[in-house]
N, C-alpha and C positions, 0 to 999 in steps of 0.2 A: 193438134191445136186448130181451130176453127176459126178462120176471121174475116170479118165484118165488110164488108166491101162498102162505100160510102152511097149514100141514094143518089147522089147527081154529081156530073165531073164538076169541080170547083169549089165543092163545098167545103168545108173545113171544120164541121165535125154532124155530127146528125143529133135531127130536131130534137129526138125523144132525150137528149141531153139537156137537153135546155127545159124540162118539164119542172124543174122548180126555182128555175132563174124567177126573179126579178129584174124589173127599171135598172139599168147599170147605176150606180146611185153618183151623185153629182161630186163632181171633183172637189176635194176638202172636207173637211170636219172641224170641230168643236171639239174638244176636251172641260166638262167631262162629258162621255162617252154617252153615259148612263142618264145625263138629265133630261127633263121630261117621259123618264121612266120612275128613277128611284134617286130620292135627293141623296141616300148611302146605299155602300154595294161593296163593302170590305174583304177583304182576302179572296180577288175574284179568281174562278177557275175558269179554262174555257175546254168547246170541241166541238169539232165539227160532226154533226148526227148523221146518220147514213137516211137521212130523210131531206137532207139539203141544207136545214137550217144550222146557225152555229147557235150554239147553248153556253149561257154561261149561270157560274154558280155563286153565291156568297153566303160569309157569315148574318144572321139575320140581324134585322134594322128596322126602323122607320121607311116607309118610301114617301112619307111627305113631311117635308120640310121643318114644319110644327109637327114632328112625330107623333101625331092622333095618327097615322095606318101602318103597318106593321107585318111582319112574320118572321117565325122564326128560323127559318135557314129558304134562302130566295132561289128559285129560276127564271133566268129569261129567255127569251131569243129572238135573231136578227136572222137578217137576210146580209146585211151588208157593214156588220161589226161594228158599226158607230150609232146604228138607231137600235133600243133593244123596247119590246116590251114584255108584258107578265104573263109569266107563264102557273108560276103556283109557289108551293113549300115544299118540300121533301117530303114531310114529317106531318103527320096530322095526327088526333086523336085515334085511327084505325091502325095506322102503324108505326108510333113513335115505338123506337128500343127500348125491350120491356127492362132492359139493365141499366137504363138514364135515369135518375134520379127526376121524380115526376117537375123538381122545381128545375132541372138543367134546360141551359139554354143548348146551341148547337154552333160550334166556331169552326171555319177554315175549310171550307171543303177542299177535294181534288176528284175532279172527276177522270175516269180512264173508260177506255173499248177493250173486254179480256176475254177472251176465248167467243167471242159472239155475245158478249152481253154490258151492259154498261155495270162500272163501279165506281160508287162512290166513296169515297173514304174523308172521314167527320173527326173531330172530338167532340166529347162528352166533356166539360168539366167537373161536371158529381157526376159518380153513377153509384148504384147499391149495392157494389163491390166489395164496399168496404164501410165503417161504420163513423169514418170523418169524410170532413168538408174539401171541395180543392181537391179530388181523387183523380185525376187527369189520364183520357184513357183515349184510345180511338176504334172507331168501329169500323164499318163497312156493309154498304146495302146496294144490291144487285135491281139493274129494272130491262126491261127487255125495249124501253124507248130512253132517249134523253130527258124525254118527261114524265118517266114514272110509267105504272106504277112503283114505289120501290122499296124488298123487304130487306129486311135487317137481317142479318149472319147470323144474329144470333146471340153470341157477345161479343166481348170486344178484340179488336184484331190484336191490340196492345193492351194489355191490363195496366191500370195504375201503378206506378215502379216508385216506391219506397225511397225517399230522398235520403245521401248520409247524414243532414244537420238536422231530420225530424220532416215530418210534411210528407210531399209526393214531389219528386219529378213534376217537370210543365209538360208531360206528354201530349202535347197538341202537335198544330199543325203539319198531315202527314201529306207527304206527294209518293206517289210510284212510277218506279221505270223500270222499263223490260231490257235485260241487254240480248245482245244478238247472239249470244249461245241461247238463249229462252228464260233465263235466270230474271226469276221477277225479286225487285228490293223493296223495301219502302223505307223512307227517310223522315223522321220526326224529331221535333224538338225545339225547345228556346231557352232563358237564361237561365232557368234555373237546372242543371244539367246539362246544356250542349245537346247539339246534333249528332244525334245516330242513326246507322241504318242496319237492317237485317232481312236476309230470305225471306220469301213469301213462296208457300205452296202456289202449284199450278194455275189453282182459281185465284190467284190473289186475297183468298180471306182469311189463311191464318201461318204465323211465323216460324220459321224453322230455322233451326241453330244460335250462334252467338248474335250478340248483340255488337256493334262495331259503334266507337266512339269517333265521329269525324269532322266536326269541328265545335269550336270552343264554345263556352257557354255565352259569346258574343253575339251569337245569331239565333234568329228564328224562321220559319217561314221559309225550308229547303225545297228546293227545286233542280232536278237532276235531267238536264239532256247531253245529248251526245253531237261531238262535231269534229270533224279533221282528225278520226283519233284519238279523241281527249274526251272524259265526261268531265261535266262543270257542274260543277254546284252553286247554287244560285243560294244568296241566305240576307235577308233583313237585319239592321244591326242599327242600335238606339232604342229611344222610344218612342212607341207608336201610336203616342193619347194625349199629346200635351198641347194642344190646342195652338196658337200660332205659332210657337214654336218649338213641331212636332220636327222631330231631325233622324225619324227614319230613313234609310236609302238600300238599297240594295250593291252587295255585294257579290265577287265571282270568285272561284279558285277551281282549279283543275287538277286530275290526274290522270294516270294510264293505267286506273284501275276504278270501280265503281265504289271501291270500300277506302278508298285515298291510298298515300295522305296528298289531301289537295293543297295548292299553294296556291300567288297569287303572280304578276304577272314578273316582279322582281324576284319569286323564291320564298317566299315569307310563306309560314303553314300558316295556315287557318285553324291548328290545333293548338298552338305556340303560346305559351303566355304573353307575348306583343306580337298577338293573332295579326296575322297577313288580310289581305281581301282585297281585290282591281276592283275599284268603285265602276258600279253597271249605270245607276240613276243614282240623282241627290237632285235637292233647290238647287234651282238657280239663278232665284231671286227676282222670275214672275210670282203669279199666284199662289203656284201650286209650292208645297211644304209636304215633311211626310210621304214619300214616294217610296211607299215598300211594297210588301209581300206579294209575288210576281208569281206569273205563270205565263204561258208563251203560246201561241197559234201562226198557223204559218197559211197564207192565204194565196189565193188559183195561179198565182204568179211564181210563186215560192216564196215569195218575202216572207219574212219572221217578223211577228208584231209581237210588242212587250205589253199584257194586261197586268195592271196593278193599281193598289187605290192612291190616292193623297187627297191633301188637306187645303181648303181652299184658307189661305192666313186670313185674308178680309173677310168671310164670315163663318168659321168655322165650325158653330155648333147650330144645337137645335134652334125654332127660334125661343129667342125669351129666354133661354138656358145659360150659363157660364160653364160648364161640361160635358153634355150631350155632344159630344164629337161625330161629324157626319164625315165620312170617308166615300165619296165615290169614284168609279171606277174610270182611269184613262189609260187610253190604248195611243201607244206609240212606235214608230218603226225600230226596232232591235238588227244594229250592226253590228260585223265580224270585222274588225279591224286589228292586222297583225295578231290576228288568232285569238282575239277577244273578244266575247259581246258586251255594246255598250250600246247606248238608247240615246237615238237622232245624232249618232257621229261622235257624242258625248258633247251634245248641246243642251240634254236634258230636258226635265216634264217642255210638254207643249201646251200650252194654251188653245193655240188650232194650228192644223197643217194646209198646209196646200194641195197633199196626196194623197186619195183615201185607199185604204186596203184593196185589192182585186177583187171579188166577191162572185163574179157572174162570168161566164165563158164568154170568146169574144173571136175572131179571126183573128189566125197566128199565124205570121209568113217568119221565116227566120229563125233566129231563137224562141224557144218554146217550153213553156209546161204541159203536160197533161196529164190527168190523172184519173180513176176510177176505183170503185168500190167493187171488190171481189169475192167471189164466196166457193171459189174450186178448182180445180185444175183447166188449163188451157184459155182464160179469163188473163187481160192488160189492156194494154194502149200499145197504139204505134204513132208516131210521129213524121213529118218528115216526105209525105205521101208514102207512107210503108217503109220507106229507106232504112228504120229502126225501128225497134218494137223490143216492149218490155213485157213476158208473160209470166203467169204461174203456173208450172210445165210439171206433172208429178213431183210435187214438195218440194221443188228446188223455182227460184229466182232467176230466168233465164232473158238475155239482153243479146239480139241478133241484130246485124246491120245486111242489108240485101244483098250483100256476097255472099252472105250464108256467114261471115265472121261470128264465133257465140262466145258466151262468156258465161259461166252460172254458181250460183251458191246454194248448197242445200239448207234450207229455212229451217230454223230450231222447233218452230211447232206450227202444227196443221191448223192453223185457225183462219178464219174469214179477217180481212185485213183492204189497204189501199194500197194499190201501183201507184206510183210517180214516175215521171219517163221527165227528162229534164234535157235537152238538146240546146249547148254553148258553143257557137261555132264550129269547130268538128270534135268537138266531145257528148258523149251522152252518158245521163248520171240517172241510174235506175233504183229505185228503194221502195220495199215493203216495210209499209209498216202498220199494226192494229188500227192505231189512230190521230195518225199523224202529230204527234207533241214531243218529238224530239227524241223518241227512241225507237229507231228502224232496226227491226230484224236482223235486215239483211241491207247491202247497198254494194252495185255492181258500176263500173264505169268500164265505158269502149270507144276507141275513135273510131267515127263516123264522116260518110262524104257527105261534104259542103249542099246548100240546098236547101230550096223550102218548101211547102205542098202543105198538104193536108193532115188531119192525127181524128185517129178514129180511134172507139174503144175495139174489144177482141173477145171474141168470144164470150160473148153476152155480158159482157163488164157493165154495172149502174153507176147511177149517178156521175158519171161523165163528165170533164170538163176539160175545156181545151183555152189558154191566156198568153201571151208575148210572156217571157221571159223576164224576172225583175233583174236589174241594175244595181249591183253589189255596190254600194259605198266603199271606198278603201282608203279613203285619208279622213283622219279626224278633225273637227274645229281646232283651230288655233287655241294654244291656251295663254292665259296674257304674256304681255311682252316685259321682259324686264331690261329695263333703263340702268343710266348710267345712275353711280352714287350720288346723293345730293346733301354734301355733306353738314349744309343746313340744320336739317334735320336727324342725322346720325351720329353717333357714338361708336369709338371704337373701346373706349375703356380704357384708354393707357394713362389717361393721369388724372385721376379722379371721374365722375359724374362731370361729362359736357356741359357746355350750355345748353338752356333752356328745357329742362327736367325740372318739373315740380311734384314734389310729395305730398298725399294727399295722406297723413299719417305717416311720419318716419318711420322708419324697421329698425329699430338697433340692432338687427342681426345682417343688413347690408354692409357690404364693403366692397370697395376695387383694389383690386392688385393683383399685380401679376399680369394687365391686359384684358381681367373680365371683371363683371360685376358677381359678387358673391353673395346669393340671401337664402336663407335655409328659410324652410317654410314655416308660415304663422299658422296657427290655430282658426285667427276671425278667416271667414269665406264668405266673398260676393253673394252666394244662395241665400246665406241664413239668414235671418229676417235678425236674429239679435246679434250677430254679428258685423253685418255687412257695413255700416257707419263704421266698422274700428278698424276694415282692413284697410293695407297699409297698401299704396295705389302708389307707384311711377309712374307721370304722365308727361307728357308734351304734345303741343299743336301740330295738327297733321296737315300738308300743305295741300293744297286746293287741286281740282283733275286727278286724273291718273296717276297712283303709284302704288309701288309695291314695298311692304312694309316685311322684314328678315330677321331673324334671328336665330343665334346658334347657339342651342341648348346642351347642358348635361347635366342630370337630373339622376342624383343615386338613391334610385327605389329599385336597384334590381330587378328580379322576375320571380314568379309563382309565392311569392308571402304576401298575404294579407296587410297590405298599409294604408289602408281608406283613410283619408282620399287624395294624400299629399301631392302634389300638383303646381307648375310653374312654365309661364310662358307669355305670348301675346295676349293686351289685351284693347279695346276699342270703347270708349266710355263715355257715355253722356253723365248718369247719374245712377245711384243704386239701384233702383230698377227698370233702366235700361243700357245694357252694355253686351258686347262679345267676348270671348273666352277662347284664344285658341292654343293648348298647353298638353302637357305630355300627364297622363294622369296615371294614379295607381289607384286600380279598383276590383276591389275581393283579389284574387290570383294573378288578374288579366294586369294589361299595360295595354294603354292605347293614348292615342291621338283626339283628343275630343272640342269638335268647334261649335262650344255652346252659344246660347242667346237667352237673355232674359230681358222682357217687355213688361209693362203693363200694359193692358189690354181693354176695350169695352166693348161687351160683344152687345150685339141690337137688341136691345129690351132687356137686359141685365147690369146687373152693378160691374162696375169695373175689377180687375185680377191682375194678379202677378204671377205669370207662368215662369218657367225656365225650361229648356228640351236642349239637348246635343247631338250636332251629327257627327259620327266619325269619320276621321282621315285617314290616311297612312298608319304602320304598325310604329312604333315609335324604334330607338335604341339608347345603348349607351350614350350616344352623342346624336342629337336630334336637330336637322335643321326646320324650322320653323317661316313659311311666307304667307301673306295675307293681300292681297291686290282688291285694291280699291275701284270704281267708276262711279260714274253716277247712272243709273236709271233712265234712259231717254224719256222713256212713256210719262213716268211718275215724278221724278227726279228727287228719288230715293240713294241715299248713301249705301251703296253693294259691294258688299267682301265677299271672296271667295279665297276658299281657306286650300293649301298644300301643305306636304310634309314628306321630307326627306331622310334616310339614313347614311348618306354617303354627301350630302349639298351636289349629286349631278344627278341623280336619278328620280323626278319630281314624280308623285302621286298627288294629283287636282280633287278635290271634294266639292264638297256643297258651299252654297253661300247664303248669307243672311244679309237683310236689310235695316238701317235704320231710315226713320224718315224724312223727306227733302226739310231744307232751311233750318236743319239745326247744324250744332257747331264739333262733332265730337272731339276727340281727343285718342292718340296713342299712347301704348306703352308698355309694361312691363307687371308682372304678378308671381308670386310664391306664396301659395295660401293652400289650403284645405287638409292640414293635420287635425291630431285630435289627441288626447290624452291618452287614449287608449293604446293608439300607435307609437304616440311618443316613448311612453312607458316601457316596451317592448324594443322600441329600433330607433328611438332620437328623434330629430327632426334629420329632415330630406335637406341636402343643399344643393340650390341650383348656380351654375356657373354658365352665365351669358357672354361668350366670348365678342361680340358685340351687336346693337342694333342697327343697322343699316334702312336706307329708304330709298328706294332708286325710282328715278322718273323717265 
């Protein structure tokens, strides 16, 4: 091994590292990310290029505002992860895939670093595979830069897969990870069908062996890294197009294995028919709405930052449009909390920070990152003035402290990759990996003596960089506080409907007794436009400030049969089209927790609309506790729920929250709606038993 001695005593890393820094950029950022680049920049991918800059990728769009400019799958790139500009398309008339269907657009990219060369991996929504519409496949195209050029494989890495009710599979959005035996996977999938993953040959372009089912057709938009142990899967759940009230968010589950089965942070599978999932992002009841399909960069410090799009509610589309949905891209800090990732502590989307990402080298006394771009044996960093040092020693990952103390692992494949050398008081945490996005090789830890000095690269290591250590988060925001009962406004059901309930439509199928209220579900539902005037509504006035609105739910729709969409729980009401929904629902196989909203809307230079979108909560059960926490809005002084839901009433999962707007008057209450004849026919109606509503302040 050969190493580097530094050009002057006191220096703290050498100059020719610093050959593609920029201006350290100014403390804070903006969300979104992307503006004054591209007004959309949907299902972004990111990486950082062995050229310095970081690269990111998306589904293609409009990049101004009035969608007059365009392409169809985008590159950018930054110096400092919050300013991006243009870099190009993927895809042009010389080398779009001769197997896309000339009219396909191009959704979702994932970019990776594989054996020395960049991959990208695309869907296709037609290709000429097949002789119908909607044939959903994915590809993959190799370039020797971040910016191309880049050819196509050839066909597709996932051919179109035959749906059982008719149609194709949604084989879209694919992500890859490499685990540290060298086993490359790729993971694709969304509702129609569920998440799968399978082998990938050594180049990453084509699939070997079975196909592995690994979570429910709840998610789309997977993302697989590796932490403490655990790989997580990261997957989007809702929908991702409904204009101000888009209720995508992203979810987590884990396993100790890459093919599952993942759960979430109480136990619940994510394959389950009342699918699991640790909410990562959701609203929360700023601007931003629709916070999904994620991908993750980790920047000079080590911090892990979260990219993914959302939906601005206040002007959501093109202009002049009522549907042209513009998504662009925001970057936010991603914490490990009790062995979780969740996004700002789980304060959720930001508006702006006060922190911007690390981006550029800087003097490190203390704790330390450094890291370097590699291409052969005897090539790392040292840290520490020498005191440690992380190299690549004949194919194995080797981590010496200056006693000579070694520690090593032998790397599952000879490929050009990055050292990380990570120095925490007296631990040092060393990791190869192709391309830094969450799946290392290899990762070695050693105690080390106390100390600080200098970090140089080793033996001709590029791209160089030396930053203070980032400061792990490890407690979360507070989630609201729940008060005493106020018995005002609560019901416990023991002799009759309390005071001050009013019906907005009787149910003749309500009753109390026994302690609960009793109402099997109706047919009319809040959604339906011929409907919604005959559902049958329990309401009462909700009291002013903070409180948090409970209920304890049982709801027998069982699991895995088809009972669309019978459904019964909170609800929050001005008028039929606008109110919240937060209820235990049955939908196709699945059971879940859904905290709907429906507004009307008028977007700038368009007729007014009547959207509806759902975000999910918690997985639901037999017996479901139900919470809804009120505040008001300081900035705006907008009416904000955010929604929970429990299986046991002690173990709370917190979701997303929705707004109504300042100075009106709503109302709470109570809901059993959304059967149908079809389901009735088959299984009756559903009856739900509200053991009772509570309101604490």
């Amino acid at each position: 091994m050969i190493r580097l001695s530094l050009l002057a005593a006191g220096l703290t890393l050498l100059t020719t590292s610093l050959s593609h820094a920029a201006a350290p950029p100014a403390e804070g950022y903006t969300n979104p990310v992307t503006a004054g680049y591209s007004a959309d920049f949907p299902d972004p991918s990111m990486i950082k290029g062995r050229d310095g800059w970081w690269y990111a990728y998306s589904t293609g769009g409009p990049y101004a505002k009035d969608g007059h400019d365009g392409d169809a799958y985008k590159i950018a790139r930054s110096r400092d992860l919050t300013h991006w500009e243009k870099v190009g398309s993927v895809f042009g008339a010389d080398n779009r895939p001769t197997w896309a269907d000339p009219r396909s657009g191009f959704w979702a990219p994932d970019i990776r670093y594989l054996n020395g060369k960049y991959v990208l991996y695309f869907t296709v929504p037609n290709t000429t595979a097949t002789p119908g519409d909607w044939d959903y496949a994915i590809g993959a195209a190799t370039a020797p830069t971040p910016a191309g050029p880049w050819t196509d494989s050839g066909a597709p890495v996932v051919a179109p897969r035959p749906a059982a009710g008719g149609g194709f599979e949604w084989t879209i959005d694919p992500a890859e990870f490499t685990d540290t035996d060298g086993t490359r996977y790729l993971y694709w999938g969304s509702y129609n069908g569920g998440i799968h993953a399978v082998r990938l040959t050594a180049d990453g372009l084509r699939t070997v062996g079975a196909v592995t089912n690994v979570a429910r057709d709840r998610f789309e938009g997977p993302y697989v890294v590796k932490h403490g142990g655990y790989y997580y899967l990261f997957g989007s759940s809702s929908n991702c197009c409904a204009g101000p009230t888009t209720g995508y968010a992203v979810f987590a589950g884990r396993s100790r294995s890459p093919l599952g089965p993942f759960v979430d942070r109480l136990g619940n599978d994510l394959n389950a028919s009342r699918t699991g999932g640790t909410p990562v992002v959701a609203s929360n009841g700023n601007r931003w709405v629709g916070t999904g399909h994620s991908s993750m960069v980790t920047d000079l410090s080590g911090q892990q930052w979260f990219a993914y799009h959302a939906v601005d509610r206040t002007d959501p589309f093109v202009t002049n449009s009522n549907g042209w949905l513009l998504r662009p891209m925001l970057l936010d800090r991603l914490d490990w909390i009790d062995g979780w990732p969740v996004v700002n502590a789980g304060a959720g989307p930001s508006e702006s920070s006060k922190v911007s990402p690390v981006t550029t080298s800087s003097a490190a006394t203390g704790d330390v990152r450094v890291e370097a771009d590699i291409t052969g044996t005897g090539q790392g960093v040292s840290a520490r003035g020498g005191r440690v040092s992380a190299v690549i020693d004949n194919g194995r990952l080797r981590l010496t402290d200056r006693f000579g103390l070694s520690r090593s692992v032998q790397l599952p494949l000879n490929v050009p990759g990055t050292v990380a050398l990570e120095v925490r008081g007296n631990q040092a945490t060393a990791e190869f990996s192709e391309d830094r996005l969450g799946d290392p090789l290899a990762t070695l830890q050693l105690p080390v003596p106390a100390g600080s000095g200098s970090a140089a690269p080793v033996g001709g290591a590029g791209n160089f960089s030396v930053a203070p250590l980032y400061k792990p988060v490890t407690r979360a925001v507070p989630t609201p506080r729940i008060g005493h009962v106020d018995s005002r406004y609560s019901d416990e059901f023991t002799r009759g409907l309390g005071a001050g309930w009013t019906w907005r439509n009787v149910s003749p199928d309500a009753t109390v007794a026994n302690g609960a209220l009793q109402w099997k579900t109706e047919a009319n539902d809040l959604t339906d436009n011929n409907t919604a005037a005959k559902a049958s509504l329990l309401l009462r006035d909700q009291p002013t400030g903070n409180f948090v609105v409970e209920t304890k739910l049982h709801l027998d729709v069982g699991t895995d049969t088809v009972r669309n969409y019978q459904q019964a729980g909170l609800l929050v009401y001005l008028d039929d089209e606008n109110w919240m929904r937060l209820d235990h629902v049955a939908g196709g196989t699945g059971r879940f927790i859904e905290f709907g909203k429906r507004m009307r809307f008028t977007p700038v230079g368009a007729p007014s609309i009547v959207t509806f979108g759902g975000a999910m909560i918690g997985p639901p059960a037999e017996t479901t506790w139900l919470r809804l926490a009120h505040d008001v809005v300081p900035k705006t002084g907008e009416h904000r729920y955010r929604a929970a839901s429990s299986t046991d009433g002690k173990h709370w999962v917190w979701g997303a929250a929705w707004t109504l707007p300042a100075g009106t008057t709503p109302r709470i209450g109570l809901v059993s709606q959304g059967s149908s004849a079809q389901t009735e026919a088959q299984y009756g109606k559903a009856t739900a038993l509200f053991d009772y509503f509570r309101v604490t302040r």
